[in-house]
C-alpha positions as CSV (number, residue, x, y, z in Angstrom):
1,X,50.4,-35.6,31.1
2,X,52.4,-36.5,27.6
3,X,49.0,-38.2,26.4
4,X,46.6,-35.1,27.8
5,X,49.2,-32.9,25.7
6,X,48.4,-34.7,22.5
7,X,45.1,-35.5,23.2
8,X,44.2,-31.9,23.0
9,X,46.1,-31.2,20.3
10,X,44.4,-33.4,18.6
11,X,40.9,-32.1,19.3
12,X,42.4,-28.7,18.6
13,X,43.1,-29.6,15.2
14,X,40.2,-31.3,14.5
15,X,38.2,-28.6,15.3
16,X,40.4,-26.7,13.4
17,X,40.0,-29.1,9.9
18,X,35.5,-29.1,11.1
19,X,36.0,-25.7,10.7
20,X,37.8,-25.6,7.6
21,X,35.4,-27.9,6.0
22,X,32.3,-26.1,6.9
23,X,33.5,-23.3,4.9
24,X,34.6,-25.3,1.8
25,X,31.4,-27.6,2.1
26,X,28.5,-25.8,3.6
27,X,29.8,-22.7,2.6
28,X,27.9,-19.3,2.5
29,X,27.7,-17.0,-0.5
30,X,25.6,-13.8,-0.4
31,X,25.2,-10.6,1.4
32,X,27.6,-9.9,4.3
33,X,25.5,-7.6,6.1
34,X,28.1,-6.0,8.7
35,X,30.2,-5.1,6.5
36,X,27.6,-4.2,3.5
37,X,29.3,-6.3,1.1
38,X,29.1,-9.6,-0.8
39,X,31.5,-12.2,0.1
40,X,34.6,-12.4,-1.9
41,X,35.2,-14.3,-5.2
42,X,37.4,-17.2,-5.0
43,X,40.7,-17.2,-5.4
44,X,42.5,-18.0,-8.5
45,X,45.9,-20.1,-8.2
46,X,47.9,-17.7,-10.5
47,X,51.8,-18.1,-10.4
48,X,52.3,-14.2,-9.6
49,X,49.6,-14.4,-6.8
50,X,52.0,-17.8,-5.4
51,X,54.7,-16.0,-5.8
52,X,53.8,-12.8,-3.5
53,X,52.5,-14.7,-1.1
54,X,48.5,-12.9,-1.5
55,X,47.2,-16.4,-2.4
56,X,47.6,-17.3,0.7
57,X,46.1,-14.2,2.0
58,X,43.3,-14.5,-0.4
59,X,41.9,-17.9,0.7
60,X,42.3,-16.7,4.4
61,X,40.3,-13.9,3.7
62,X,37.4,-16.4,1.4
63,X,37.2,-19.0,4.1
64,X,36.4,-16.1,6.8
65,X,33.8,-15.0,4.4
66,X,32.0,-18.2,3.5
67,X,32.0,-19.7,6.7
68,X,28.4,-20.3,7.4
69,X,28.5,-19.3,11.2
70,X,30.4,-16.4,10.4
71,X,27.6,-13.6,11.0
72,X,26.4,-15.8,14.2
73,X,29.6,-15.5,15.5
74,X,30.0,-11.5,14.7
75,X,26.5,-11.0,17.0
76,X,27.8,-13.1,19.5
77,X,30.9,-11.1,19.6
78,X,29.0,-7.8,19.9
79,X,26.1,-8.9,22.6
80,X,28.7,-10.3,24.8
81,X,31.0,-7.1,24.5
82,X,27.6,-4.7,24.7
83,X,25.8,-6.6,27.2
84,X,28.5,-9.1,28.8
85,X,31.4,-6.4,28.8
86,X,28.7,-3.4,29.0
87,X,30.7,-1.4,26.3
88,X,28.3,1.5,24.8
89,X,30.9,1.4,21.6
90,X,30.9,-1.6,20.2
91,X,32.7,-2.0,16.3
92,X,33.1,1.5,16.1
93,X,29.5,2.2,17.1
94,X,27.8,4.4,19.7
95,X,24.8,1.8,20.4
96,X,23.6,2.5,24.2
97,X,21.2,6.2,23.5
98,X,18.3,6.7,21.5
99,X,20.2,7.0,17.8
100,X,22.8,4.9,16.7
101,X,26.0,7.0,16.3
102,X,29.3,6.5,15.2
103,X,32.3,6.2,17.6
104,X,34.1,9.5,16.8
105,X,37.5,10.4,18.2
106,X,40.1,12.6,16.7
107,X,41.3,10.4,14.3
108,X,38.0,9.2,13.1
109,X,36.9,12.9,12.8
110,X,39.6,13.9,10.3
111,X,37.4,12.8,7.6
112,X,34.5,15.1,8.2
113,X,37.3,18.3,8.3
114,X,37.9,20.3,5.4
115,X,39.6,19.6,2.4
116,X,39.3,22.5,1.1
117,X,38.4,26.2,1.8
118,X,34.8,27.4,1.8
119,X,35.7,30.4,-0.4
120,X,37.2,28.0,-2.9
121,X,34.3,25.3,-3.3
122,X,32.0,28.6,-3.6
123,X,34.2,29.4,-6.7
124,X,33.7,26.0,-7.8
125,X,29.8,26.3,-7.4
126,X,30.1,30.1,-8.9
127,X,32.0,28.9,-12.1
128,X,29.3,25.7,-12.5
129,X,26.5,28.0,-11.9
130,X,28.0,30.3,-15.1
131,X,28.0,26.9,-17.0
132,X,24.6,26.6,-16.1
133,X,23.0,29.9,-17.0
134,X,25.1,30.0,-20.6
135,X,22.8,26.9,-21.0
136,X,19.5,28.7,-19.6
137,X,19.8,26.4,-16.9
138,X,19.3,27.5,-12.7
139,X,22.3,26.2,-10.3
140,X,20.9,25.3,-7.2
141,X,23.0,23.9,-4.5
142,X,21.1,22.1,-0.9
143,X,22.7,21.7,1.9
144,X,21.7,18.8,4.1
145,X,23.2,18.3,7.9
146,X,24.2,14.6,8.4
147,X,23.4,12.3,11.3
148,X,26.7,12.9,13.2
149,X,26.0,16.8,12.8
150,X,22.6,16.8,13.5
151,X,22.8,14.7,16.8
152,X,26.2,16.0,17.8
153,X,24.4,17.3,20.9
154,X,23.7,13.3,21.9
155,X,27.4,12.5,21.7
156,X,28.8,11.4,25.0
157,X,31.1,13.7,26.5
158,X,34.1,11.4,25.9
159,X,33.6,11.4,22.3
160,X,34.5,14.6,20.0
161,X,32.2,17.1,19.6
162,X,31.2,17.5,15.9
163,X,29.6,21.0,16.3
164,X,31.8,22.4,14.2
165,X,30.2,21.2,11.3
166,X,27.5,23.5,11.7
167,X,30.3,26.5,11.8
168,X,31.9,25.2,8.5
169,X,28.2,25.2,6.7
170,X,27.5,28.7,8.0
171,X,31.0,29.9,6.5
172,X,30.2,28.1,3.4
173,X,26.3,29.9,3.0
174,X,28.0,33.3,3.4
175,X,30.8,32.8,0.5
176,X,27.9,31.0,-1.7
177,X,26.0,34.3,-0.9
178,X,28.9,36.6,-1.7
179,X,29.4,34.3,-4.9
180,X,25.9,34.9,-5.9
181,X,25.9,30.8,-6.1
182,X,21.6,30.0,-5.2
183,X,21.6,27.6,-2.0
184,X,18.6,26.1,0.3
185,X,20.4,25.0,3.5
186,X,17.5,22.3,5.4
187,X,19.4,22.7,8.7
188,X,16.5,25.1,10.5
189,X,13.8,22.7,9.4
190,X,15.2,19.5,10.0
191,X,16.6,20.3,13.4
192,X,13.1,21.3,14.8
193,X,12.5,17.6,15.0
194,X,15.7,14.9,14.1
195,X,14.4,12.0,16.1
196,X,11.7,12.0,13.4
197,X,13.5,13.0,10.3
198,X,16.5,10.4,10.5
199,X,16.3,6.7,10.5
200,X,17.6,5.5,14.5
201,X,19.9,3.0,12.5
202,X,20.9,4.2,9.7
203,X,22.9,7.6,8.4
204,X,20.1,9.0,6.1
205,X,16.8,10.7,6.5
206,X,13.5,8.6,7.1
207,X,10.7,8.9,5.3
208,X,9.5,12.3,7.2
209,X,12.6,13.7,6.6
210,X,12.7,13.0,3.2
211,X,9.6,14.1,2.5
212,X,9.9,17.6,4.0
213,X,13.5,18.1,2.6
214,X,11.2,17.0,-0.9
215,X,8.8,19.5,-0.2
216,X,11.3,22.4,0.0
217,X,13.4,22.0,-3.1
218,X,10.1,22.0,-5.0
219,X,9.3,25.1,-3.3
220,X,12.4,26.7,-4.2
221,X,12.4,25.6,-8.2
222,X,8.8,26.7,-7.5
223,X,7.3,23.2,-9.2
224,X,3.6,23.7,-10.3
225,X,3.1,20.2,-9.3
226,X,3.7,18.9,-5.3
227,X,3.3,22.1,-3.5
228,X,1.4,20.0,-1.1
229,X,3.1,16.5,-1.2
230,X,1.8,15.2,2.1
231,X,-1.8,14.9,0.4
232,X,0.1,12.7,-2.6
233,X,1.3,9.5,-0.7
234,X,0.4,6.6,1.6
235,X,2.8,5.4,4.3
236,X,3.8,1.6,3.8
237,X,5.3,-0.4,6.2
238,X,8.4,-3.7,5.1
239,X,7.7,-5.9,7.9
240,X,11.5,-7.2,7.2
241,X,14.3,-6.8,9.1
242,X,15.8,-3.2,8.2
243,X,19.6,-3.6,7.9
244,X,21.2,0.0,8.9
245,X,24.3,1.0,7.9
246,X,24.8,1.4,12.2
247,X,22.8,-1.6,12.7
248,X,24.6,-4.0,10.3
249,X,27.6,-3.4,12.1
250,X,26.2,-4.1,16.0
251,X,23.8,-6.9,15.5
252,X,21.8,-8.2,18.8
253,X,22.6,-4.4,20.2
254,X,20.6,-2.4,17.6
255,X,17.2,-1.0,18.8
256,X,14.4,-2.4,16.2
257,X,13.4,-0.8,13.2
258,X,10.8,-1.0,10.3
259,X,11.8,0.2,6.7
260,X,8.9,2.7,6.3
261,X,8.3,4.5,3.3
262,X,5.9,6.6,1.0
263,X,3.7,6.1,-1.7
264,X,2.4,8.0,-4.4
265,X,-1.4,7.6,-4.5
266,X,-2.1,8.4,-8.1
267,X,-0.6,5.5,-10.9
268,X,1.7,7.6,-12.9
269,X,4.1,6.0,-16.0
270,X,7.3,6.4,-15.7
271,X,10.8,4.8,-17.3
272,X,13.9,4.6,-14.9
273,X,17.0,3.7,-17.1
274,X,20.2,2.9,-15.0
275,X,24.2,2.7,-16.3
276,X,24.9,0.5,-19.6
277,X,20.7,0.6,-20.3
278,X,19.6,-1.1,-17.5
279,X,15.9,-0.8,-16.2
280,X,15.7,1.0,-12.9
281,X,12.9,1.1,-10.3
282,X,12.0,3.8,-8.3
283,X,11.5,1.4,-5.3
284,X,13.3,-1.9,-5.0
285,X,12.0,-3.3,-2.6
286,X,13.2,-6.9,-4.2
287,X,9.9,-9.5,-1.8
288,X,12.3,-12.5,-2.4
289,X,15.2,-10.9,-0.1
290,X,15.0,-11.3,3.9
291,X,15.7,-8.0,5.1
292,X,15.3,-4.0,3.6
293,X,17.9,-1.2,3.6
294,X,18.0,2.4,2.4
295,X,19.4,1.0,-0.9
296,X,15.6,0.7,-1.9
297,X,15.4,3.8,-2.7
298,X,16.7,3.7,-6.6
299,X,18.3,0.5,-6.2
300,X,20.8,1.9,-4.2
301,X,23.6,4.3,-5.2
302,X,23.7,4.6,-9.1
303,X,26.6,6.4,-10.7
304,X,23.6,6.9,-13.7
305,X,20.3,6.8,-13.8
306,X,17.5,8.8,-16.3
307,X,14.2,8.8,-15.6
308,X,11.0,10.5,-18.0
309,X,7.9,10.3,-16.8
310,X,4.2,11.2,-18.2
311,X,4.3,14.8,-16.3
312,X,4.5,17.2,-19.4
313,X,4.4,20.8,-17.2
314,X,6.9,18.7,-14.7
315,X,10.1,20.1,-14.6
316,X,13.3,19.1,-16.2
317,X,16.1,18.5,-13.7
318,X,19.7,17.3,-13.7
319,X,20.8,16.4,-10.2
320,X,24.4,15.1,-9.0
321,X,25.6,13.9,-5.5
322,X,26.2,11.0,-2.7
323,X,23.8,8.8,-1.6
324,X,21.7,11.2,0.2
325,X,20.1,12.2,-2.9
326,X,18.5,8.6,-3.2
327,X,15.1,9.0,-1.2
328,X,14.8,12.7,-2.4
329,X,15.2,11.5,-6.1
330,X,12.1,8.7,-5.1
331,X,10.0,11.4,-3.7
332,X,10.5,13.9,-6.7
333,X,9.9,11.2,-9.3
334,X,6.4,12.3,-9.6
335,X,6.4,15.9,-10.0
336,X,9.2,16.1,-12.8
337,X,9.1,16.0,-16.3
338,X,12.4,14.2,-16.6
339,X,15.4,13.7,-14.3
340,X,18.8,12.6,-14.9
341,X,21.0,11.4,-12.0
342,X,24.9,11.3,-11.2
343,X,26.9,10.0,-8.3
344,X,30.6,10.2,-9.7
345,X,31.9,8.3,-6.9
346,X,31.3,5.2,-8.6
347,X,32.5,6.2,-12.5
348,X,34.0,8.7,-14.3
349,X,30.8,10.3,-16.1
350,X,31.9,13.7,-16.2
351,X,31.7,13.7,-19.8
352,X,28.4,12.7,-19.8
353,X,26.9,14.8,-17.2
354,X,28.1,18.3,-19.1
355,X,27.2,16.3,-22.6
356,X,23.0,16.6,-20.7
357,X,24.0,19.7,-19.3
358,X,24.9,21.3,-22.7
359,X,21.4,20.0,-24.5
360,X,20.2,23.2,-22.7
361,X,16.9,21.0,-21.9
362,X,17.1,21.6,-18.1
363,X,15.4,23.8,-16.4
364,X,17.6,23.3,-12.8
365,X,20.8,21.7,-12.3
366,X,20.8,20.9,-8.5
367,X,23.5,19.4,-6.0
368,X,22.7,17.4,-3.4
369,X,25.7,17.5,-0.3
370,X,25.8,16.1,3.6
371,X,27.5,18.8,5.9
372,X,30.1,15.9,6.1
373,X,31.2,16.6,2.6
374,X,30.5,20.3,2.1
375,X,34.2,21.0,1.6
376,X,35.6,17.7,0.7
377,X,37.6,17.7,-2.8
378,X,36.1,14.2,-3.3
379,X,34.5,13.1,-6.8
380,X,31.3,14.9,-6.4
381,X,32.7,17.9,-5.1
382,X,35.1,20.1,-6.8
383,X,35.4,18.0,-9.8
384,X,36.6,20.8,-12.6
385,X,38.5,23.7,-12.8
């Protein structure tokens, strides 16, 4: 018994030391695609970071990262608790009906809720639409209504309903309206269809969706060009795997999908410049990667991006919001003059975004908002007084 005792300790740390070694030797460095992050820099041995104790922390936390079986071991711990266990949440999401949904509870709810009161972010939007006007530009705010409020109905019973989202909007349109603040709310044309107009495994709109929501602001700002943007584009498909910000996190549960997207038929020029003068593109679609997100569209979230193009009679726009604006941005690219682009969630470029508002060379400044964050004091809400 003594000698089965340290026989299988023995095995139990050598498994332990195999495992060890595979992350130091065959170690993986790259996207981690359930969390949608890269994996961690190596730690430094500092003296402070001994001292505290997070060194130790820190390699823990880079060995789980590089270990090369670590996403093979994240789907076998979702099929088994999906199919095995027959869980329809599995790491936080809702994966057994026809859309991927987030698990949502009371807790997990309190960060859709307001921040903020509707009558006060319409005095926000009412003092930025002044700022506008004294620089002959149009305020324009859209409204669109985000996965979890637009399938709310699809929820299981158990989980917290999320229809009051649709309640706070409809406050919020009435004290934009008393404000005199200009709004287009895509709610009643978006909801005729949402199996169509959202991606099943991601939080954004699909291609459809993007391309209607597209059509509508032009009609609003009452574009001469793309009145009729269906005729304009070709449907491609990315025959690589499409990574979903549901998706990533339940892999070997996810229903399949393709990265389909739009485009314009006719060449046009165009220059996309991102943050500290990089070149942008409208789609990166980057062939030498082996899967496709929503982070195509524009590269991804960019806290700046300017783009001119050879449209002379397109209009001039100056556009701010979350990552929802992404695809629309795409879509517009061809039908505007120029448009410059802020998401101040990922730097402070305040500054710079009333320094292009106060060249008085815009014709609309628009802002782009999820019903999740209609009323949320966060960096691209009310962000002066």
């Amino acid at each position: 018994m003594r000698y089965l005792k340290i026989f299988i300790l023995i095995l139990f740390f050598s498994a332990c030391l195999w495992m060890g070694g595979l992350s130091l030797f065959a170690k993986y460095e790259g996207p981690l695609f359930s969390e949608n992050r890269a994996t961690v820099e190596k730690p430094l041995l500092t003296k402070e970071a001994l001292g505290s104790g997070d060194y130790f922390n820190q390699v823990n936390d880079y060995l789980q990262d590089v270990h090369p079986f670590r996403q093979d071991l994240i789907e076998a711990k979702a099929v088994f608790q999906g199919k095995a266990l027959r869980k329809p949440v599995v790491n936080n999401v809702y994966w057994k009906g026809k859309v991927n949904l987030p698990y949502v509870d009371g807790m997990d709810t309190d960060s859709l809720k307001a921040e903020i009161s509707a009558k006060e972010m319409a005095d926000f939007y009412e003092k930025l639409s002044r700022d506008c006007k004294d620089q002959g530009t149009h305020f324009v705010f859209v409204g669109i209504p985000n996965q979890t409020d637009i399938f709310s109905k699809d929820f299981p019973a158990y989980m917290e309903d999320t229809s009051y989202l649709q309640e706070q909007e409809e406050e919020f349109k009435q004290n934009l309206d008393a404000q005199g603040v200009e709004s287009l709310f895509l709610r009643d044309v978006l909801e005729k269809d949402p199996g169509a107009y959202y991606l099943k495994t991601d939080h954004h709109c699909s291609k459809e969706g993007l391309l209607l929501e597209s059509q509508e602001i032009l009609k609003k700002l009452q574009s001469p060009y793309g009145q009729e943007m269906e005729k304009d584009f070709i449907e491609k498909v990315d025959l690589r795997p499409f990574v979903g910000s549901r998706s990533r996190k339940i892999p070997g549960l996810a229903q399949e999908e393709k990265f389909s997207y739009f485009v314009y038929k006719e060449p046009f020029s165009y220059q996309l410049t991102l943050g500290q003068g990089q070149r942008g593109e409208l789609l990166a679609l980057n062939p030498q990667a082996p899967t496709i997100s929503y982070e195509a569209y524009m590269g991804g979230d960019q806290a700046y991006s300017k783009l001119t193009t050879d449209r002379k009679a397109g209009l001039k726009i100056l556009l701010y919001g979350d990552s929802y604006t992404n695809g629309i941005e795409t879509l517009l690219a061809p039908y505007v003059q120029k448009m410059t682009s802020f998401d101040f969630r990922y730097g402070d470029y305040k500054k710079d975004f009333f320094k292009e508002l106060k060249t008085g060379d815009y014709d609309y400044c628009i802002c782009i908002r999820d019903s999740g964050n209609y009323l949320k004091n966060s960096p691209n809400g009310c962000f002066y007084k």
